[in-house]
PDB file of N, CA, C and O in Angstrom:
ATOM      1  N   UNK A   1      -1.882   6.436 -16.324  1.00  0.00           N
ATOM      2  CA  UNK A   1      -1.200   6.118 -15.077  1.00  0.00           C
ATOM      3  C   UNK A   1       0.297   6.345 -15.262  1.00  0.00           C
ATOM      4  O   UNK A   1       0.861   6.284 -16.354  1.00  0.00           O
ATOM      5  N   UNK A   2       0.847   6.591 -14.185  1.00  0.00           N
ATOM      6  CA  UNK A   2       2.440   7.012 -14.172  1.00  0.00           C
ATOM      7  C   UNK A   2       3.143   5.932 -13.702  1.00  0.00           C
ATOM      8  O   UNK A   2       2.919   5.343 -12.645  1.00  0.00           O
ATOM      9  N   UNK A   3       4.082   5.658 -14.583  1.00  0.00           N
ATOM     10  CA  UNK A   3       5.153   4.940 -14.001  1.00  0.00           C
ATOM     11  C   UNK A   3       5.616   4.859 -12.800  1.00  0.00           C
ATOM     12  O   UNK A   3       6.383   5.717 -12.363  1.00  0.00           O
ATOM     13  N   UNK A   4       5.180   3.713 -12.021  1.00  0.00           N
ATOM     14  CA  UNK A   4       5.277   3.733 -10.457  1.00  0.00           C
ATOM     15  C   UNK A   4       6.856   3.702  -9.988  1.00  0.00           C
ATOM     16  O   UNK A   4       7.143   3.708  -8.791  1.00  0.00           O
ATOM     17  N   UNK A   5       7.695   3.674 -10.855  1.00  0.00           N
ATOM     18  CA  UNK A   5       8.955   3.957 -10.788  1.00  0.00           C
ATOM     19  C   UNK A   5       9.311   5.561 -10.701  1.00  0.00           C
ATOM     20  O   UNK A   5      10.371   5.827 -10.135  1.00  0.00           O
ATOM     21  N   UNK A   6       8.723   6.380 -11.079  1.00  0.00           N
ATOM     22  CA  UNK A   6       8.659   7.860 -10.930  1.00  0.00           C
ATOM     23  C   UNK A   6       8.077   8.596 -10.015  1.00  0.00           C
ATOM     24  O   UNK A   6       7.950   9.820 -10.053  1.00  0.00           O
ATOM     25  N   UNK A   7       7.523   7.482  -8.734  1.00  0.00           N
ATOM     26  CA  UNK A   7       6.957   8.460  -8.058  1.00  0.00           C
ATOM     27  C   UNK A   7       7.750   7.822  -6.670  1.00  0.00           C
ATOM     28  O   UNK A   7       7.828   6.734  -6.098  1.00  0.00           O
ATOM     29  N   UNK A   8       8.244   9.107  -6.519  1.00  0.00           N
ATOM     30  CA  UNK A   8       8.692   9.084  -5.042  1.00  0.00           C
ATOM     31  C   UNK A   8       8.518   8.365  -3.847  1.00  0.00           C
ATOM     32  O   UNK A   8       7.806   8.939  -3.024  1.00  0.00           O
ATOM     33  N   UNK A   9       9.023   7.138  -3.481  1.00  0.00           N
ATOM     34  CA  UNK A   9       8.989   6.965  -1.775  1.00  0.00           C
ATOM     35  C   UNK A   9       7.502   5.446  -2.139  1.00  0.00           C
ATOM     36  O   UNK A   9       6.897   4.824  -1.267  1.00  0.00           O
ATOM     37  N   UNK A  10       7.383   5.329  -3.333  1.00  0.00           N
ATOM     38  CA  UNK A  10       6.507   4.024  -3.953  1.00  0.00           C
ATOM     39  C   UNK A  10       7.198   3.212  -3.940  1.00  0.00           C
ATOM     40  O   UNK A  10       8.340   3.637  -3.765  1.00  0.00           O
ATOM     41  N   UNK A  11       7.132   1.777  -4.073  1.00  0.00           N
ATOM     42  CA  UNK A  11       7.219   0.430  -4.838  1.00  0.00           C
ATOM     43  C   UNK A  11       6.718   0.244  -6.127  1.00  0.00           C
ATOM     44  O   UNK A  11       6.847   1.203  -6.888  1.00  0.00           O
ATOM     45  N   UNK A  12       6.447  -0.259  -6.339  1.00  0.00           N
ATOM     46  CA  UNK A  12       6.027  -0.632  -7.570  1.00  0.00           C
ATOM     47  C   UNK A  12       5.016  -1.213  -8.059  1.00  0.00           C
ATOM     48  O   UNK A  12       4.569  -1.228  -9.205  1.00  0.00           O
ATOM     49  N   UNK A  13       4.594  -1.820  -6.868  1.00  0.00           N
ATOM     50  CA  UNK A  13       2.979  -2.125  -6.668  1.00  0.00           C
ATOM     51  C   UNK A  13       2.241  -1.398  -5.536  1.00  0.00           C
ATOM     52  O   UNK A  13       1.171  -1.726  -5.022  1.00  0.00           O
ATOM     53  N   UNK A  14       3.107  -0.231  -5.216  1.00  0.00           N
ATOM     54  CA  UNK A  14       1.673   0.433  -4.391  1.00  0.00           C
ATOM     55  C   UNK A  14       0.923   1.001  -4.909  1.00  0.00           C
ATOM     56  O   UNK A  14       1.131   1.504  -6.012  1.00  0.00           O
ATOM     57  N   UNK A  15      -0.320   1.106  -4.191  1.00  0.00           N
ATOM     58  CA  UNK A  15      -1.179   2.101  -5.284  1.00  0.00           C
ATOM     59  C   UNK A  15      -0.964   3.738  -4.666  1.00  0.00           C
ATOM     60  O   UNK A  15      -0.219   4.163  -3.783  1.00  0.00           O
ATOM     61  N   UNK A  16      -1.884   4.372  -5.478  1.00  0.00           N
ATOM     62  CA  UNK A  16      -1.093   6.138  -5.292  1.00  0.00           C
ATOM     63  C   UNK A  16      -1.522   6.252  -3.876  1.00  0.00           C
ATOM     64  O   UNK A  16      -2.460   5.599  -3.417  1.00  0.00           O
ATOM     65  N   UNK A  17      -1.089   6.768  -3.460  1.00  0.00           N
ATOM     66  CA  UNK A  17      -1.368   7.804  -1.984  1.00  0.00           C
ATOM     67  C   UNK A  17      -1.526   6.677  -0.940  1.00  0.00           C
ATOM     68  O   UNK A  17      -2.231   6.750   0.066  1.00  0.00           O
ATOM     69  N   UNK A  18      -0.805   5.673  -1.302  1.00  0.00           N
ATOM     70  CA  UNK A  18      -0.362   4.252   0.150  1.00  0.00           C
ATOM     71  C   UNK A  18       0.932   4.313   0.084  1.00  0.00           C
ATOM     72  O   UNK A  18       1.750   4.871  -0.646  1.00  0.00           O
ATOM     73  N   UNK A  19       0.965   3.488   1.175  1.00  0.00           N
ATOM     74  CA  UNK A  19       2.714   3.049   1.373  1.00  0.00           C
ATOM     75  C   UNK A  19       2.340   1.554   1.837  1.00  0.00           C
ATOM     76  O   UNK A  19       1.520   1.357   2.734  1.00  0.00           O
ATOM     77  N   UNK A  20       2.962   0.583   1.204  1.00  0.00           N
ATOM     78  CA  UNK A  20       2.762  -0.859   1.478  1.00  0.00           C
ATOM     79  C   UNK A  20       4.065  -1.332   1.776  1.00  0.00           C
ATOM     80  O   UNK A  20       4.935  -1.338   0.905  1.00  0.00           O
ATOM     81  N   UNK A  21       4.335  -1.840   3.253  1.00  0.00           N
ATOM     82  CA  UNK A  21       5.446  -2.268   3.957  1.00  0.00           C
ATOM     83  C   UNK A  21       5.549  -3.422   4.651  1.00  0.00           C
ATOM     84  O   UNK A  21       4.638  -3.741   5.415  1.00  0.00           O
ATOM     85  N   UNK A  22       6.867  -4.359   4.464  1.00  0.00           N
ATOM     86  CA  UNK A  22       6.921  -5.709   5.422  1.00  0.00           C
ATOM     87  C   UNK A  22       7.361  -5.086   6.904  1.00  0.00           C
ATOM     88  O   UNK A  22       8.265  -4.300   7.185  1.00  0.00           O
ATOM     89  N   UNK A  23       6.270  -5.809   7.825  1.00  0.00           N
ATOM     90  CA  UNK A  23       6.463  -5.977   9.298  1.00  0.00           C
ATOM     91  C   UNK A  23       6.874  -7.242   9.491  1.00  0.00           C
ATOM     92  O   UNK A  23       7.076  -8.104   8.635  1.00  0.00           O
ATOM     93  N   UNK A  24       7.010  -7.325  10.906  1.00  0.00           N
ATOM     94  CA  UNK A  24       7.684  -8.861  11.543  1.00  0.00           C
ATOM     95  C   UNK A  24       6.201  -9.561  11.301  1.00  0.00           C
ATOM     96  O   UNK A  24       6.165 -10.765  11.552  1.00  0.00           O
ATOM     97  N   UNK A  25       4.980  -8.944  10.844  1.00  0.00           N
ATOM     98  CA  UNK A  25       3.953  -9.756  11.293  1.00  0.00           C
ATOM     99  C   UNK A  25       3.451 -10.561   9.498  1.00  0.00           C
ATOM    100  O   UNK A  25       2.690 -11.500   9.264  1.00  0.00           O
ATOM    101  N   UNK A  26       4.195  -9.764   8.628  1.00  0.00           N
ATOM    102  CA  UNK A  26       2.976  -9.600   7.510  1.00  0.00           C
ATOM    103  C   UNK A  26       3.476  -8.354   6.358  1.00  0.00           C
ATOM    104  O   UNK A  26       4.647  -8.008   6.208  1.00  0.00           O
ATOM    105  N   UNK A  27       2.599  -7.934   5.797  1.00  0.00           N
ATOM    106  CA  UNK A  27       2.729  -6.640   5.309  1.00  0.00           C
ATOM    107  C   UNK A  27       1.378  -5.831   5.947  1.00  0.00           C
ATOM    108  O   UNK A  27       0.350  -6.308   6.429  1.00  0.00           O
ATOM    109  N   UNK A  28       1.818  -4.326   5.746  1.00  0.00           N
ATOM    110  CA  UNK A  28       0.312  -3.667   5.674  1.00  0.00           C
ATOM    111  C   UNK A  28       0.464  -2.384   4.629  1.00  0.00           C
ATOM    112  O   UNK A  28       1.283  -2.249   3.720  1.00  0.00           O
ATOM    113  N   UNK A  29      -0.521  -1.548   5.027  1.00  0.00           N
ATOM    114  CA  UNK A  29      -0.582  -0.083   4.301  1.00  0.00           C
ATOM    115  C   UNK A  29      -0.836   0.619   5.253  1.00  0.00           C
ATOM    116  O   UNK A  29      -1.491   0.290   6.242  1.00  0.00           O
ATOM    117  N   UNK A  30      -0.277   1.772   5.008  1.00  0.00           N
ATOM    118  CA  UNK A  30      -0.592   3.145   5.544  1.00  0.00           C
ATOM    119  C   UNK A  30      -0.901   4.272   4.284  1.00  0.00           C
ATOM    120  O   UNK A  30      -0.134   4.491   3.346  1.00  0.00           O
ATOM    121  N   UNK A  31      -1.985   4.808   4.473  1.00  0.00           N
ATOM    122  CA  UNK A  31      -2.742   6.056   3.878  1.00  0.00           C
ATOM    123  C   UNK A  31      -2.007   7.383   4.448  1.00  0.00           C
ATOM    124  O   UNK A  31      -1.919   7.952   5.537  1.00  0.00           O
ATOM    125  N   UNK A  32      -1.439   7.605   2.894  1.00  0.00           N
ATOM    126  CA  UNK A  32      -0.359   8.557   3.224  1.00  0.00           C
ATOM    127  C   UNK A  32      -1.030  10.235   3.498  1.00  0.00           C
ATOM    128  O   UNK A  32      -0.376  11.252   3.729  1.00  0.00           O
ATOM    129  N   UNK A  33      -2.679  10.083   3.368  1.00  0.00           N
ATOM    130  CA  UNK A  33      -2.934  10.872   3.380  1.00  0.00           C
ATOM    131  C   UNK A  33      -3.466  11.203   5.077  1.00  0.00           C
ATOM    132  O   UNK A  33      -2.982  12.101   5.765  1.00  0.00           O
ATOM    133  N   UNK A  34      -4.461  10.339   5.489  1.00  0.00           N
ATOM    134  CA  UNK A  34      -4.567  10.463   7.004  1.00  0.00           C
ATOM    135  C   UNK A  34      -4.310   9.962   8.057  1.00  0.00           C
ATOM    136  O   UNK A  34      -4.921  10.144   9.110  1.00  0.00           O
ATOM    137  N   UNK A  35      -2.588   8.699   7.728  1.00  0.00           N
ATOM    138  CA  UNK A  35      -2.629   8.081   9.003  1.00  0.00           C
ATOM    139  C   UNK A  35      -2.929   6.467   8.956  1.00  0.00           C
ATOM    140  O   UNK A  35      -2.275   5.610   9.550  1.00  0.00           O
ATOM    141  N   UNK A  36      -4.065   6.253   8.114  1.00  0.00           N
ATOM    142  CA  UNK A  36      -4.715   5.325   8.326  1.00  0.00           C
ATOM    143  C   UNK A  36      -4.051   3.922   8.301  1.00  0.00           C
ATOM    144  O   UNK A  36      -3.579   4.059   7.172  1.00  0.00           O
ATOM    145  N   UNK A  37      -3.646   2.676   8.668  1.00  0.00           N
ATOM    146  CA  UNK A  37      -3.454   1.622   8.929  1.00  0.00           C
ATOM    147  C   UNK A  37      -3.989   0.669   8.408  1.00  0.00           C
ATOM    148  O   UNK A  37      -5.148   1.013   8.177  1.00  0.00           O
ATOM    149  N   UNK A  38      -3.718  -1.014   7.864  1.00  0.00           N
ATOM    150  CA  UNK A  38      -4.060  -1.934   7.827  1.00  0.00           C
ATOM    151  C   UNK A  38      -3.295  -3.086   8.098  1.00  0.00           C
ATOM    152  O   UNK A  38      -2.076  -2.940   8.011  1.00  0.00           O
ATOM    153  N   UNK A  39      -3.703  -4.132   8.387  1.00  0.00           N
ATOM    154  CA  UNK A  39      -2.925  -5.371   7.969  1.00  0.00           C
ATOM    155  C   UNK A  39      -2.958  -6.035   9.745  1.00  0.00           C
ATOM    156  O   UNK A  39      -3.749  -5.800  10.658  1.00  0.00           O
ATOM    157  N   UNK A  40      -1.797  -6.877   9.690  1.00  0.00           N
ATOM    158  CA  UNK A  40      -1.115  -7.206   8.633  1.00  0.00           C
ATOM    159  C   UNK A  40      -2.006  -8.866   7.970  1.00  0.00           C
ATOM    160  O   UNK A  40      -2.763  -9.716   8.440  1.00  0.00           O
ATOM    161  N   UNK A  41      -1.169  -8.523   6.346  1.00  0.00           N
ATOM    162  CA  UNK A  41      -1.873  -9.335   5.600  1.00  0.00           C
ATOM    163  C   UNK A  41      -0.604 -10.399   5.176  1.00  0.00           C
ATOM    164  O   UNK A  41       0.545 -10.116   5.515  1.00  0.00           O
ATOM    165  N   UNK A  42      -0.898 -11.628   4.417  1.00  0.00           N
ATOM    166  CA  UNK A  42      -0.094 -12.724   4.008  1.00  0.00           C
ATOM    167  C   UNK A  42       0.954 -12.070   3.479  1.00  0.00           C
ATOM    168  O   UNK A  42       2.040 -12.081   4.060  1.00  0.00           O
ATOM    169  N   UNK A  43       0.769 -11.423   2.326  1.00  0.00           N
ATOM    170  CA  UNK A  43       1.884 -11.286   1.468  1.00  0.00           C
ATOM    171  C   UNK A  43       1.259  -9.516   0.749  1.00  0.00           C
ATOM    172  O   UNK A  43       0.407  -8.866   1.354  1.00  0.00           O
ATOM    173  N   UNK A  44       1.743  -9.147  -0.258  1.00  0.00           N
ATOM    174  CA  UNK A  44       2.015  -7.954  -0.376  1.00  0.00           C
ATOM    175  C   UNK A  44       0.944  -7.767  -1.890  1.00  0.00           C
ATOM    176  O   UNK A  44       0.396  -6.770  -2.360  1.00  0.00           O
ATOM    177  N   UNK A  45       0.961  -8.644  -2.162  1.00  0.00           N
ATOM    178  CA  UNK A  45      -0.085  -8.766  -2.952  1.00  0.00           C
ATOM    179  C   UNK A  45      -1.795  -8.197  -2.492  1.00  0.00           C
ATOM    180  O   UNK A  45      -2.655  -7.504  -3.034  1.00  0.00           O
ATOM    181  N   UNK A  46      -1.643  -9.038  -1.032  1.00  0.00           N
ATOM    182  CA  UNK A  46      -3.290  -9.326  -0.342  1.00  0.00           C
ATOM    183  C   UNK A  46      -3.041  -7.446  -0.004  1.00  0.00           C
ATOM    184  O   UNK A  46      -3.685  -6.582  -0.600  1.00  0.00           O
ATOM    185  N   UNK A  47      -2.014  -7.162   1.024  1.00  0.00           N
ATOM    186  CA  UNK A  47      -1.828  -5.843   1.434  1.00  0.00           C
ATOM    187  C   UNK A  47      -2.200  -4.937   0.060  1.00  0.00           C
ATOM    188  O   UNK A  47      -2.893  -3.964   0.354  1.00  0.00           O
ATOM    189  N   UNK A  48      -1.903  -5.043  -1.309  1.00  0.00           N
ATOM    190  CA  UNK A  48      -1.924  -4.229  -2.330  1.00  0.00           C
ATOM    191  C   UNK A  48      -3.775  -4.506  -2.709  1.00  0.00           C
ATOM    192  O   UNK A  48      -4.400  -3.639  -3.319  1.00  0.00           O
ATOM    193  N   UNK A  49      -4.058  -5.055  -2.513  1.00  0.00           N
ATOM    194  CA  UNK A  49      -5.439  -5.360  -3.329  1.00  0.00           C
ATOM    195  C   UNK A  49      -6.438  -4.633  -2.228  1.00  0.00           C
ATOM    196  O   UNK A  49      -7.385  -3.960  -2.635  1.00  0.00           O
ATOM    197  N   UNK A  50      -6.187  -4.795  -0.840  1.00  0.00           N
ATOM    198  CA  UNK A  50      -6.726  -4.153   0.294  1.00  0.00           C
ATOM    199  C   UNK A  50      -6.512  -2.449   0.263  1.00  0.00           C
ATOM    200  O   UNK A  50      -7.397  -1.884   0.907  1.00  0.00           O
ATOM    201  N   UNK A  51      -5.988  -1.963  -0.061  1.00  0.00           N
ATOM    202  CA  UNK A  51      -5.501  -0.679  -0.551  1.00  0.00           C
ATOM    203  C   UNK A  51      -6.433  -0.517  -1.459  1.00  0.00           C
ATOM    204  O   UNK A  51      -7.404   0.229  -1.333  1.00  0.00           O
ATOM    205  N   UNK A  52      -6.152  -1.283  -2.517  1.00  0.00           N
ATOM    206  CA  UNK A  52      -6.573  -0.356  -3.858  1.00  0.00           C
ATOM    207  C   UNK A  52      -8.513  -0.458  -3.547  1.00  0.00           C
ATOM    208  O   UNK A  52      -9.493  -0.164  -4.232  1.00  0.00           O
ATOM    209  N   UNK A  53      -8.356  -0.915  -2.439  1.00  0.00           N
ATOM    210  CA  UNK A  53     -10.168  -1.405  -2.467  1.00  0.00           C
ATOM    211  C   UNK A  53     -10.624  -0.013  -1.610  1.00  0.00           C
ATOM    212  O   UNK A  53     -11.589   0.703  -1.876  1.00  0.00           O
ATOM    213  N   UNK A  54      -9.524   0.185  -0.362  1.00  0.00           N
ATOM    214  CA  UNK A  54      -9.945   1.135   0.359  1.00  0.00           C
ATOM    215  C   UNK A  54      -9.747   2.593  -0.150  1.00  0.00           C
ATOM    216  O   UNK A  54     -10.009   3.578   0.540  1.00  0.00           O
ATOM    217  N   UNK A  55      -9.276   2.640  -1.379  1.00  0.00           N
ATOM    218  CA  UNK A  55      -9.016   3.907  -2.235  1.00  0.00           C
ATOM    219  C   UNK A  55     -10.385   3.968  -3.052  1.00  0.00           C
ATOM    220  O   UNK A  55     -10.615   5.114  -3.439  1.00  0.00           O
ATOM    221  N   UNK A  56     -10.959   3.414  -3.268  1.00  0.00           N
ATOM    222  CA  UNK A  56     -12.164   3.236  -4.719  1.00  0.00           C
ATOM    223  C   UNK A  56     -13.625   3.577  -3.303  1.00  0.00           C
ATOM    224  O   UNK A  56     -14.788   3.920  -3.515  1.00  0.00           O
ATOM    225  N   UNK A  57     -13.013   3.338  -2.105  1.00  0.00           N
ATOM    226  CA  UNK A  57     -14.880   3.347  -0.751  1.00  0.00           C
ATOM    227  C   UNK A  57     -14.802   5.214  -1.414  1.00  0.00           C
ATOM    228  O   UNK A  57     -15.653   6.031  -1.060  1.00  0.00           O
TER     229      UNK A  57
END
């Protein structure tokens, strides 16, 4: 795995090919590949674990 510090336009806990962002509501993800949406969730943690689940379907 690559240093999530080296990849472009990441955090540090996103997983690859998401973008995990605070809204006024929550956090969510967006699937940088088609668009796709979630959330919003408690904290950025719940948003990160929801990701890495919908990466592994």
């Amino acid at each position: 795995m690559t240093d999530p510090w080296e990849r472009p336009g990441h955090g540090p806990s996103d997983p690859e090919g998401y973008l995990v962002e605070q809204t006024p509501d929550g956090y969510r993800w967006t699937c940088r590949a088609d668009g796709r949406t979630a959330g919003p969730f408690a904290s950025r943690d719940d948003a990160v674990m929801d990701a890495e689940a919908d990466r592994a379907d």
